[in-house]
N, C-alpha and C positions, 0 to 999 in steps of 0.2 A: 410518482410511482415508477418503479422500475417494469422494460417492457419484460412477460411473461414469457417470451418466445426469443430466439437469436434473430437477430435480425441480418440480411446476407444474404447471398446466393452463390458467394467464392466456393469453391472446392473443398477450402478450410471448413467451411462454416457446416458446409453439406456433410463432411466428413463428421466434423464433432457430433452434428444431428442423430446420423446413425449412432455413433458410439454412446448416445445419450440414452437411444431408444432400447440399447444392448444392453444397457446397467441398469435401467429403470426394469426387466422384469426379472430382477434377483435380488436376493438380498448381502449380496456380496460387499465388503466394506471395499471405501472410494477414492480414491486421491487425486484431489484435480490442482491441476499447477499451472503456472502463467501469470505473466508480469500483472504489477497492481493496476487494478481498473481496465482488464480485457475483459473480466465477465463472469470468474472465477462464482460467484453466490448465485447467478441467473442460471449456470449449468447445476447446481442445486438443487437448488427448486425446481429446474422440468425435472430430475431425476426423479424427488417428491413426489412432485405434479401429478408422474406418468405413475408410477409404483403402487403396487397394492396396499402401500400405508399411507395412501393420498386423504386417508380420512379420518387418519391423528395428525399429530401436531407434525409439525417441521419447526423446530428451535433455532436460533442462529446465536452463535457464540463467539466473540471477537477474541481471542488468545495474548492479542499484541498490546488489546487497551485496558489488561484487569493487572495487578500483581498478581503475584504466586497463591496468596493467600486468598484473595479477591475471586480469582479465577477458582480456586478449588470450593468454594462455597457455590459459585456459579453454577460449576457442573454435579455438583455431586449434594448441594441444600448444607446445611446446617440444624442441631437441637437446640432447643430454646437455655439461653444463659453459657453458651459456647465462646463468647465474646462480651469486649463490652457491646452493647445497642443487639444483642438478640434475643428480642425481647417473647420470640415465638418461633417454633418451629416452622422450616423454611424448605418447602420441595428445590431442589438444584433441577439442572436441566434436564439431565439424563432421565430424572422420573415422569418431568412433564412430557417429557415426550415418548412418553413409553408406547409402545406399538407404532411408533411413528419414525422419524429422524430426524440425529442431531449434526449441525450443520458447525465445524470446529475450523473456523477461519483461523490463516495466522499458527497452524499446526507449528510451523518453523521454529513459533518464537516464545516455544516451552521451556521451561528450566527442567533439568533434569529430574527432581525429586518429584516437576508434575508428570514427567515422561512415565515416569516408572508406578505412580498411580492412574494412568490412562491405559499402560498397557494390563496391567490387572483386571482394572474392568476389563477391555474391552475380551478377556482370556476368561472372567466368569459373570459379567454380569451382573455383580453384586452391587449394590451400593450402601456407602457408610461413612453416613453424614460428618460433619466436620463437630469437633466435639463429643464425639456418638464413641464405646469403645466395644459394639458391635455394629454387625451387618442390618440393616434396618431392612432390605427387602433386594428382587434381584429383577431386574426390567427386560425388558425386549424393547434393543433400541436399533438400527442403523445408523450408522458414523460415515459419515463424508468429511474429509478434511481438505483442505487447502494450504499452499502455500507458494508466496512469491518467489523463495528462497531454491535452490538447486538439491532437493534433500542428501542425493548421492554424495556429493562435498560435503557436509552438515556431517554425515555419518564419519566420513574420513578423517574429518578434523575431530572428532568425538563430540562433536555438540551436540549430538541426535544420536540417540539409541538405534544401532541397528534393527532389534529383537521388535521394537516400534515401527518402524519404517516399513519391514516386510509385514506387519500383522496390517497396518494400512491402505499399502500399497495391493489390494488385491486386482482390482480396477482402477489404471491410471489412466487420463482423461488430459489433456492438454491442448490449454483454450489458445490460440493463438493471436500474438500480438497481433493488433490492428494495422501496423506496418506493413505484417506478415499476407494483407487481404485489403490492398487499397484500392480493389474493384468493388470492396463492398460501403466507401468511403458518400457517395451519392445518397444510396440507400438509407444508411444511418439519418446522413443530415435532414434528407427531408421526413423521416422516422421520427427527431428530436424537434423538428420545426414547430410541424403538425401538432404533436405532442402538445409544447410550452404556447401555443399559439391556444390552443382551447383552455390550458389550464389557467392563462394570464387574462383569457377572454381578449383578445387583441385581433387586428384584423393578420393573416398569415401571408408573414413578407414571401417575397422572390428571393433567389440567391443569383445573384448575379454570374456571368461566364469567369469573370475574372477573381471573384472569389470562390468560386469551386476549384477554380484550377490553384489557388495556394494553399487554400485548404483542404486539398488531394497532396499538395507537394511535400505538407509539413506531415514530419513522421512520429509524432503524436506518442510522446515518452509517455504521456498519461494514459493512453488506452481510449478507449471505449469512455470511459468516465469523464475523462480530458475533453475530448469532443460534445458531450453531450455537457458538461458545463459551459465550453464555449458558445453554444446553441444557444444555452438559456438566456446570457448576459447579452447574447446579440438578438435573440426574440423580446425579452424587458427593456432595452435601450434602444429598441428601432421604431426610427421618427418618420421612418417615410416606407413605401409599400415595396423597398426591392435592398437588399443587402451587399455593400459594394465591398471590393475590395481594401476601399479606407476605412470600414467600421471592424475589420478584424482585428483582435487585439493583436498590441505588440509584440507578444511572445510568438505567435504563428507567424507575421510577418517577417520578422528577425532569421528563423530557423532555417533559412532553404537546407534540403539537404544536399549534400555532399556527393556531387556524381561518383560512380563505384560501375571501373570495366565490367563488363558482362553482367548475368544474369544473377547480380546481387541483391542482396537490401538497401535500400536507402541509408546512411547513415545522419546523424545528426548530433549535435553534440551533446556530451550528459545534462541531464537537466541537473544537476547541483551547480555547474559552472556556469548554467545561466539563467539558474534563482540568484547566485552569487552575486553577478554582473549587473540584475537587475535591484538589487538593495546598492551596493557600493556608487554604481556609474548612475543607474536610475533613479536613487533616490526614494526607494521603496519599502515600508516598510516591516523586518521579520514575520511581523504578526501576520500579516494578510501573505505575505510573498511566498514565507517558507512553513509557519505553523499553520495555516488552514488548510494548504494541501496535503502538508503532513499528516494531522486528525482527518482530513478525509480520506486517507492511505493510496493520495494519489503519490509521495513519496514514501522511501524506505529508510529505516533508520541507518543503513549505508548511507542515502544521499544525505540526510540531516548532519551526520557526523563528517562529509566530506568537506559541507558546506561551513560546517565550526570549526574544522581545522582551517580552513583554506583564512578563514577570518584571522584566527589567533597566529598564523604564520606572517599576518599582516599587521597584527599591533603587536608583535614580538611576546606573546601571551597575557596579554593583560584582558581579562575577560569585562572592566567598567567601560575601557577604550572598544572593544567590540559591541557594544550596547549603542554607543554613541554612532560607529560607524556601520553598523544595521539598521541604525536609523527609528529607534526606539527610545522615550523618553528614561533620565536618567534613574528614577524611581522605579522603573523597570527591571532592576539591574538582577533582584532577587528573585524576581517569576521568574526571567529566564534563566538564572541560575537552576532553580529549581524544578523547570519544565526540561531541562536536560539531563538530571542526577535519576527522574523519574524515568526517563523512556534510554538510562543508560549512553548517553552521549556527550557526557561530562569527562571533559580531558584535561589530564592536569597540566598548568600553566608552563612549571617546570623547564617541560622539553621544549618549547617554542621559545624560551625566552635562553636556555643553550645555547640552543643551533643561531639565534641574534646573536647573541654573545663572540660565536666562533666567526659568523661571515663579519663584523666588525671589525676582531682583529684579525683578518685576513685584508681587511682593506686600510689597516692603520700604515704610513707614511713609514720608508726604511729610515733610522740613524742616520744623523747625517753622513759620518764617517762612512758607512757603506754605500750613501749614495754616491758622495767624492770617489772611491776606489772605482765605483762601476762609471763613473763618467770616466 
Protein backbone atom coordinates (compact mmCIF):
# COMPACT_ATOMS: atom_id res chain seq x y z
CA UNK A 1 0.00 0.00 0.00
CA UNK A 2 0.98 3.32 -0.72
CA UNK A 3 1.90 5.65 2.48
CA UNK A 4 -1.23 7.94 3.32
CA UNK A 5 0.78 10.89 4.23
CA UNK A 6 4.23 12.75 2.41
CA UNK A 7 6.72 11.54 4.03
CA UNK A 8 9.69 14.43 4.62
CA UNK A 9 10.45 17.28 6.61
CA UNK A 10 12.41 19.39 3.55
CA UNK A 11 10.97 22.71 2.91
CA UNK A 12 9.58 21.30 -0.26
CA UNK A 13 7.70 18.83 1.40
CA UNK A 14 6.35 21.22 4.32
CA UNK A 15 5.54 23.56 1.56
CA UNK A 16 3.33 21.13 -0.57
CA UNK A 17 1.72 20.16 3.12
CA UNK A 18 0.33 23.51 3.57
CA UNK A 19 -0.71 23.85 -0.26
CA UNK A 20 -2.46 20.58 0.28
CA UNK A 21 -4.27 21.75 3.39
CA UNK A 22 -5.25 25.06 1.24
CA UNK A 23 -7.23 22.95 -1.63
CA UNK A 24 -8.54 20.27 0.59
CA UNK A 25 -11.21 23.03 2.05
CA UNK A 26 -12.75 24.04 -1.44
CA UNK A 27 -14.03 22.73 -4.05
CA UNK A 28 -11.96 24.33 -6.49
CA UNK A 29 -10.83 21.96 -9.56
CA UNK A 30 -6.87 20.87 -9.30
CA UNK A 31 -3.77 20.46 -11.18
CA UNK A 32 -0.92 18.70 -9.86
CA UNK A 33 2.29 18.29 -11.95
CA UNK A 34 5.68 16.67 -11.43
CA UNK A 35 7.86 14.05 -12.92
CA UNK A 36 6.64 10.33 -12.89
CA UNK A 37 6.73 8.63 -9.40
CA UNK A 38 7.28 11.82 -7.10
CA UNK A 39 3.80 11.48 -5.76
CA UNK A 40 1.59 13.04 -8.03
CA UNK A 41 -1.89 10.30 -6.88
CA UNK A 42 -0.64 10.52 -2.69
CA UNK A 43 -1.27 14.49 -3.11
CA UNK A 44 -4.79 13.19 -4.27
CA UNK A 45 -5.82 11.40 -1.83
CA UNK A 46 -4.85 13.75 1.16
CA UNK A 47 -6.74 16.37 -0.96
CA UNK A 48 -9.77 13.55 -0.78
CA UNK A 49 -8.65 12.51 2.53
CA UNK A 50 -8.80 16.01 4.17
CA UNK A 51 -12.15 17.36 2.00
CA UNK A 52 -15.62 17.44 2.93
CA UNK A 53 -16.22 14.79 0.20
CA UNK A 54 -13.85 12.32 2.25
CA UNK A 55 -17.05 10.16 2.62
CA UNK A 56 -17.81 9.32 -1.19
CA UNK A 57 -15.85 7.92 -3.44
CA UNK A 58 -12.27 9.04 -4.72
CA UNK A 59 -12.02 7.31 -8.32
CA UNK A 60 -8.66 7.00 -9.94
CA UNK A 61 -8.49 7.08 -13.72
CA UNK A 62 -5.15 6.34 -15.70
CA UNK A 63 -5.61 8.59 -19.16
CA UNK A 64 -2.22 7.24 -20.62
CA UNK A 65 -3.34 3.24 -20.16
CA UNK A 66 -7.27 3.29 -21.89
CA UNK A 67 -7.67 4.25 -25.69
CA UNK A 68 -9.92 7.09 -26.80
CA UNK A 69 -12.74 4.97 -26.73
CA UNK A 70 -11.81 2.74 -23.66
CA UNK A 71 -11.20 5.90 -21.80
CA UNK A 72 -14.63 7.62 -22.75
CA UNK A 73 -16.65 4.52 -21.37
CA UNK A 74 -14.29 4.82 -18.24
CA UNK A 75 -15.39 8.26 -17.48
CA UNK A 76 -18.45 8.77 -18.45
CA UNK A 77 -20.30 4.52 -18.32
CA UNK A 78 -21.97 3.29 -21.44
CA UNK A 79 -26.04 1.71 -22.39
CA UNK A 80 -26.52 -1.65 -22.75
CA UNK A 81 -25.88 -2.94 -26.65
CA UNK A 82 -23.64 0.36 -27.30
CA UNK A 83 -20.86 -1.99 -28.45
CA UNK A 84 -20.08 -5.26 -29.23
CA UNK A 85 -19.61 -7.24 -25.30
CA UNK A 86 -22.25 -4.43 -23.64
CA UNK A 87 -24.08 -6.59 -22.54
CA UNK A 88 -25.74 -4.14 -19.50
CA UNK A 89 -25.68 -0.71 -18.63
CA UNK A 90 -22.42 0.42 -17.07
CA UNK A 91 -21.91 3.67 -14.44
CA UNK A 92 -18.54 5.50 -15.88
CA UNK A 93 -16.48 7.16 -13.23
CA UNK A 94 -17.81 10.33 -13.05
CA UNK A 95 -21.25 9.00 -11.69
CA UNK A 96 -19.51 6.62 -9.28
CA UNK A 97 -18.16 9.23 -7.81
CA UNK A 98 -20.75 11.58 -7.50
CA UNK A 99 -20.27 13.78 -4.37
CA UNK A 100 -16.97 12.68 -4.15
CA UNK A 101 -13.74 13.04 -6.57
CA UNK A 102 -12.35 12.15 -9.58
CA UNK A 103 -8.79 11.58 -9.57
CA UNK A 104 -7.74 11.93 -13.91
CA UNK A 105 -4.05 10.78 -14.01
CA UNK A 106 -2.15 11.26 -17.24
CA UNK A 107 -4.52 14.57 -18.07
CA UNK A 108 -1.45 15.32 -20.67
CA UNK A 109 -2.10 12.30 -22.64
CA UNK A 110 -5.73 13.12 -23.96
CA UNK A 111 -6.54 13.18 -27.53
CA UNK A 112 -8.36 16.04 -28.57
CA UNK A 113 -11.96 15.02 -29.20
CA UNK A 114 -11.59 13.65 -25.46
CA UNK A 115 -10.24 17.14 -24.42
CA UNK A 116 -13.35 18.78 -25.71
CA UNK A 117 -15.67 16.18 -24.05
CA UNK A 118 -13.89 16.74 -20.59
CA UNK A 119 -14.24 20.23 -20.92
CA UNK A 120 -18.17 20.00 -21.41
CA UNK A 121 -18.69 18.20 -18.54
CA UNK A 122 -16.64 19.66 -16.48
CA UNK A 123 -18.67 23.46 -17.80
CA UNK A 124 -22.21 21.36 -17.00
CA UNK A 125 -21.95 18.46 -15.22
CA UNK A 126 -23.97 16.44 -17.29
CA UNK A 127 -23.36 12.99 -18.24
CA UNK A 128 -24.05 10.99 -21.41
CA UNK A 129 -23.16 7.65 -21.65
CA UNK A 130 -21.46 6.25 -24.72
CA UNK A 131 -24.15 4.97 -26.99
CA UNK A 132 -26.85 7.09 -25.09
CA UNK A 133 -28.24 10.13 -27.57
CA UNK A 134 -29.36 11.94 -24.50
CA UNK A 135 -28.16 13.32 -21.09
CA UNK A 136 -28.78 10.34 -18.73
CA UNK A 137 -28.22 12.61 -15.50
CA UNK A 138 -25.81 15.49 -14.23
CA UNK A 139 -23.37 14.78 -10.96
CA UNK A 140 -21.43 16.63 -8.52
CA UNK A 141 -17.95 15.63 -8.90
CA UNK A 142 -14.40 17.25 -8.00
CA UNK A 143 -11.58 16.81 -10.77
CA UNK A 144 -8.14 16.66 -9.82
CA UNK A 145 -5.86 16.12 -12.64
CA UNK A 146 -2.28 15.26 -13.07
CA UNK A 147 0.26 15.24 -15.37
CA UNK A 148 4.00 14.61 -16.07
CA UNK A 149 4.09 16.66 -19.14
CA UNK A 150 4.76 20.82 -19.08
CA UNK A 151 0.92 21.72 -20.02
CA UNK A 152 2.01 25.40 -20.91
CA UNK A 153 4.25 23.80 -23.98
CA UNK A 154 1.30 21.19 -24.73
CA UNK A 155 -0.95 24.31 -25.28
CA UNK A 156 1.64 26.02 -27.46
CA UNK A 157 2.25 23.37 -29.66
CA UNK A 158 -1.81 22.85 -29.85
CA UNK A 159 -1.70 19.47 -28.33
CA UNK A 160 -3.90 20.70 -25.22
CA UNK A 161 -6.76 22.79 -25.53
CA UNK A 162 -6.11 25.92 -23.93
CA UNK A 163 -9.96 26.60 -23.01
CA UNK A 164 -9.05 23.04 -20.91
CA UNK A 165 -5.98 23.82 -19.21
CA UNK A 166 -7.37 27.19 -17.50
CA UNK A 167 -10.82 25.39 -16.51
CA UNK A 168 -8.16 22.92 -14.61
CA UNK A 169 -5.62 24.75 -13.69
CA UNK A 170 -7.65 26.54 -10.77
CA UNK A 171 -5.26 25.09 -8.14
CA UNK A 172 -1.81 24.12 -9.22
CA UNK A 173 0.02 22.07 -6.75
CA UNK A 174 3.70 21.05 -7.77
CA UNK A 175 5.09 17.96 -6.21
CA UNK A 176 8.80 18.07 -6.32
CA UNK A 177 11.29 15.80 -7.81
CA UNK A 178 12.98 13.88 -5.23
CA UNK A 179 16.45 15.23 -6.41
CA UNK A 180 14.79 18.52 -5.71
CA UNK A 181 14.78 17.33 -1.44
CA UNK A 182 17.72 14.85 -0.92
CA UNK A 183 17.47 15.67 2.86
CA UNK A 184 14.35 13.96 2.82
CA UNK A 185 16.25 10.87 1.13
CA UNK A 186 17.08 8.88 4.82
CA UNK A 187 13.57 9.37 5.93
CA UNK A 188 12.02 7.72 2.95
CA UNK A 189 14.35 4.74 3.13
CA UNK A 190 13.81 3.81 6.47
CA UNK A 191 9.92 4.72 5.65
CA UNK A 192 10.07 1.73 2.76
CA UNK A 193 12.35 -0.55 4.97
CA UNK A 194 10.04 -0.74 7.75
CA UNK A 195 7.25 -0.80 5.58
CA UNK A 196 8.40 -4.07 3.26
CA UNK A 197 10.15 -5.48 6.31
CA UNK A 198 6.54 -6.23 8.07
CA UNK A 199 4.82 -6.86 4.79
CA UNK A 200 7.40 -9.65 3.84
CA UNK A 201 7.40 -10.69 7.71
CA UNK A 202 11.37 -10.65 7.47
CA UNK A 203 13.54 -9.60 10.13
CA UNK A 204 14.29 -5.41 9.28
CA UNK A 205 17.85 -5.06 7.85
CA UNK A 206 20.33 -2.00 8.69
CA UNK A 207 21.44 0.14 5.97
CA UNK A 208 24.87 0.45 6.04
CA UNK A 209 27.02 4.06 6.05
CA UNK A 210 28.22 3.48 2.80
CA UNK A 211 24.97 2.63 1.13
CA UNK A 212 23.20 5.66 2.31
CA UNK A 213 25.68 7.66 1.16
CA UNK A 214 25.21 6.29 -2.75
CA UNK A 215 21.82 6.06 -2.38
CA UNK A 216 21.80 9.87 -1.25
CA UNK A 217 24.21 10.41 -4.18
CA UNK A 218 21.97 8.82 -6.96
CA UNK A 219 19.44 11.34 -8.41
CA UNK A 220 16.66 9.01 -8.64
CA UNK A 221 15.06 9.78 -12.40
CA UNK A 222 12.24 7.41 -10.97
CA UNK A 223 11.18 9.46 -8.04
CA UNK A 224 9.68 8.44 -5.10
CA UNK A 225 8.54 5.24 -6.74
CA UNK A 226 12.16 4.41 -8.09
CA UNK A 227 13.36 4.37 -4.44
CA UNK A 228 10.72 2.71 -2.97
CA UNK A 229 10.97 -0.19 -5.64
CA UNK A 230 14.68 -0.29 -4.89
CA UNK A 231 13.76 -0.94 -1.04
CA UNK A 232 11.65 -3.69 -1.82
CA UNK A 233 14.04 -5.85 -4.09
CA UNK A 234 16.72 -4.98 -1.49
CA UNK A 235 14.33 -5.95 1.80
CA UNK A 236 12.91 -9.60 -0.40
CA UNK A 237 16.76 -10.49 -1.37
CA UNK A 238 18.50 -9.56 2.06
CA UNK A 239 20.47 -12.63 3.51
CA UNK A 240 21.96 -11.06 6.33
CA UNK A 241 20.79 -8.25 9.06
CA UNK A 242 22.59 -5.03 7.42
CA UNK A 243 22.48 -3.74 3.76
CA UNK A 244 25.98 -2.84 2.10
CA UNK A 245 26.86 -0.96 -0.49
CA UNK A 246 27.32 -4.25 -2.83
CA UNK A 247 23.69 -5.44 -2.54
CA UNK A 248 22.58 -1.96 -4.43
CA UNK A 249 21.51 -2.76 -7.73
CA UNK A 250 23.54 -1.70 -10.72
CA UNK A 251 21.52 1.07 -11.96
CA UNK A 252 22.24 3.20 -8.51
CA UNK A 253 25.83 2.19 -8.48
CA UNK A 254 26.52 3.14 -12.03
CA UNK A 255 24.67 6.81 -11.81
CA UNK A 256 27.02 9.06 -9.78
CA UNK A 257 25.99 12.26 -10.47
CA UNK A 258 27.63 14.81 -12.29
CA UNK A 259 29.19 17.54 -9.96
CA UNK A 260 27.51 21.07 -11.11
CA UNK A 261 29.43 24.65 -9.70
CA UNK A 262 27.34 26.20 -7.02
CA UNK A 263 24.11 25.86 -5.81
CA UNK A 264 22.72 23.32 -8.46
CA UNK A 265 20.93 20.15 -9.04
CA UNK A 266 22.71 17.20 -9.22
CA UNK A 267 22.67 16.03 -12.72
CA UNK A 268 22.61 12.65 -14.04
CA UNK A 269 22.05 11.10 -17.14
CA UNK A 270 18.77 10.44 -18.96
CA UNK A 271 17.48 7.30 -17.94
CA UNK A 272 16.56 6.07 -21.73
CA UNK A 273 20.43 6.09 -22.46
CA UNK A 274 20.93 4.01 -19.57
CA UNK A 275 17.95 1.53 -20.01
CA UNK A 276 19.63 1.67 -23.41
CA UNK A 277 23.14 0.69 -22.29
CA UNK A 278 21.75 -1.65 -20.12
CA UNK A 279 19.84 -4.08 -22.70
CA UNK A 280 22.77 -3.56 -25.51
CA UNK A 281 26.26 -3.70 -23.14
CA UNK A 282 24.33 -5.49 -20.26
CA UNK A 283 22.67 -7.96 -21.77
CA UNK A 284 19.18 -7.15 -20.47
CA UNK A 285 16.22 -7.87 -21.45
CA UNK A 286 13.40 -5.08 -23.07
CA UNK A 287 10.61 -6.78 -21.25
CA UNK A 288 11.97 -6.37 -17.59
CA UNK A 289 14.51 -3.34 -18.60
CA UNK A 290 12.33 -1.01 -20.36
CA UNK A 291 8.34 -2.28 -20.55
CA UNK A 292 7.95 -2.84 -16.76
CA UNK A 293 8.92 0.42 -15.80
CA UNK A 294 7.23 1.77 -18.46
CA UNK A 295 3.47 0.07 -17.29
CA UNK A 296 4.50 1.11 -14.05
CA UNK A 297 4.91 4.91 -15.56
CA UNK A 298 8.15 5.07 -13.90
CA UNK A 299 9.05 6.01 -17.68
CA UNK A 300 7.33 8.31 -20.31
CA UNK A 301 6.57 7.63 -23.67
CA UNK A 302 9.37 10.29 -24.55
CA UNK A 303 11.84 7.93 -22.96
CA UNK A 304 10.29 4.67 -24.56
CA UNK A 305 10.56 6.46 -28.07
CA UNK A 306 14.20 7.77 -27.38
CA UNK A 307 15.09 4.58 -26.42
CA UNK A 308 13.53 2.89 -30.04
CA UNK A 309 15.07 5.35 -31.89
CA UNK A 310 18.42 5.15 -30.39
CA UNK A 311 17.92 1.14 -31.31
CA UNK A 312 16.75 1.55 -35.04
CA UNK A 313 19.77 4.16 -35.62
CA UNK A 314 21.79 1.15 -34.62
CA UNK A 315 20.35 -1.72 -36.93
CA UNK A 316 19.93 1.07 -39.79
CA UNK A 317 15.88 0.37 -39.16
CA UNK A 318 15.27 -3.00 -39.24
CA UNK A 319 12.89 -3.49 -36.35
CA UNK A 320 13.53 -8.16 -36.35
CA UNK A 321 17.41 -7.02 -35.87
CA UNK A 322 16.33 -4.62 -32.90
CA UNK A 323 14.39 -7.58 -31.24
CA UNK A 324 17.32 -9.57 -31.41
CA UNK A 325 19.57 -6.85 -30.05
CA UNK A 326 17.06 -5.93 -27.03
CA UNK A 327 17.66 -9.15 -26.38
CA UNK A 328 14.22 -10.70 -26.64
CA UNK A 329 13.30 -13.91 -28.23
CA UNK A 330 12.71 -13.96 -32.04
CA UNK A 331 8.89 -14.81 -31.75
CA UNK A 332 8.69 -11.72 -29.87
CA UNK A 333 9.00 -9.74 -32.87
CA UNK A 334 5.05 -9.01 -33.16
CA UNK A 335 4.29 -8.11 -29.37
CA UNK A 336 6.76 -5.72 -29.62
CA UNK A 337 5.74 -4.57 -32.76
CA UNK A 338 2.45 -4.18 -31.50
CA UNK A 339 3.15 -2.97 -27.71
CA UNK A 340 4.54 0.09 -29.66
CA UNK A 341 1.79 0.93 -32.45
CA UNK A 342 -0.50 0.88 -29.10
CA UNK A 343 1.13 3.35 -26.71
CA UNK A 344 2.15 5.37 -30.14
CA UNK A 345 5.94 4.78 -30.37
CA UNK A 346 6.02 2.94 -33.61
CA UNK A 347 8.59 4.77 -36.07
CA UNK A 348 8.83 4.04 -39.44
CA UNK A 349 11.92 2.10 -40.66
CA UNK A 350 12.20 4.34 -43.67
CA UNK A 351 14.21 7.25 -41.99
CA UNK A 352 16.83 5.12 -40.25
CA UNK A 353 17.66 3.13 -42.86
CA UNK A 354 18.15 6.86 -45.24
CA UNK A 355 20.26 8.44 -43.01
CA UNK A 356 22.47 4.57 -43.16
CA UNK A 357 22.22 4.82 -46.52
CA UNK A 358 23.72 8.57 -46.85
CA UNK A 359 26.61 8.08 -43.90
CA UNK A 360 27.69 4.83 -46.18
CA UNK A 361 28.13 6.85 -49.17
CA UNK A 362 29.85 9.48 -47.47
CA UNK A 363 32.39 6.78 -46.29
CA UNK A 364 32.61 4.94 -49.94
CA UNK A 365 36.41 5.17 -51.25
CA UNK A 366 37.21 8.23 -53.88
CA UNK A 367 37.71 6.84 -57.97
CA UNK A 368 40.85 6.05 -58.45
CA UNK A 369 41.55 8.71 -60.85
CA UNK A 370 40.65 11.43 -58.17
CA UNK A 371 42.66 9.69 -55.79
CA UNK A 372 46.02 9.79 -58.23
CA UNK A 373 45.12 13.72 -58.95
CA UNK A 374 45.08 14.36 -55.16
CA UNK A 375 48.22 12.37 -54.52
Amino acid sequence: MQPTRLVGASPAIITLQEEIHYAAKCDAKVLVTGESGAGKEIVARLIHASSARSRSQLVTVNCAALTETLLETELFGHVRGSFTGAYRDRLGAFEQAHRGTVFMDEIGETSPRMQGLLLRFLETGEIQRVGSDQVQTRVDVRVIAATNRVLVDSVANKTFREDLYYRLNVIHLRVPALRERLEDIPVLLEFFIDQFSRQYQVERPALSVEALQTLTAHAWPGNVRELKNVVERLVVRGRSGEIGRDDLPLEVLRSAPVAQPGPTTPATRPAADVLFERMVNGGESFWSCVYAPFMARDLTRDDLRTIVRKGLERTSGNYKVLVELFNMPADDYKRFLGFLRKYQCHMPFQQFRSAATSRDAGRQPAPPGRMAASA
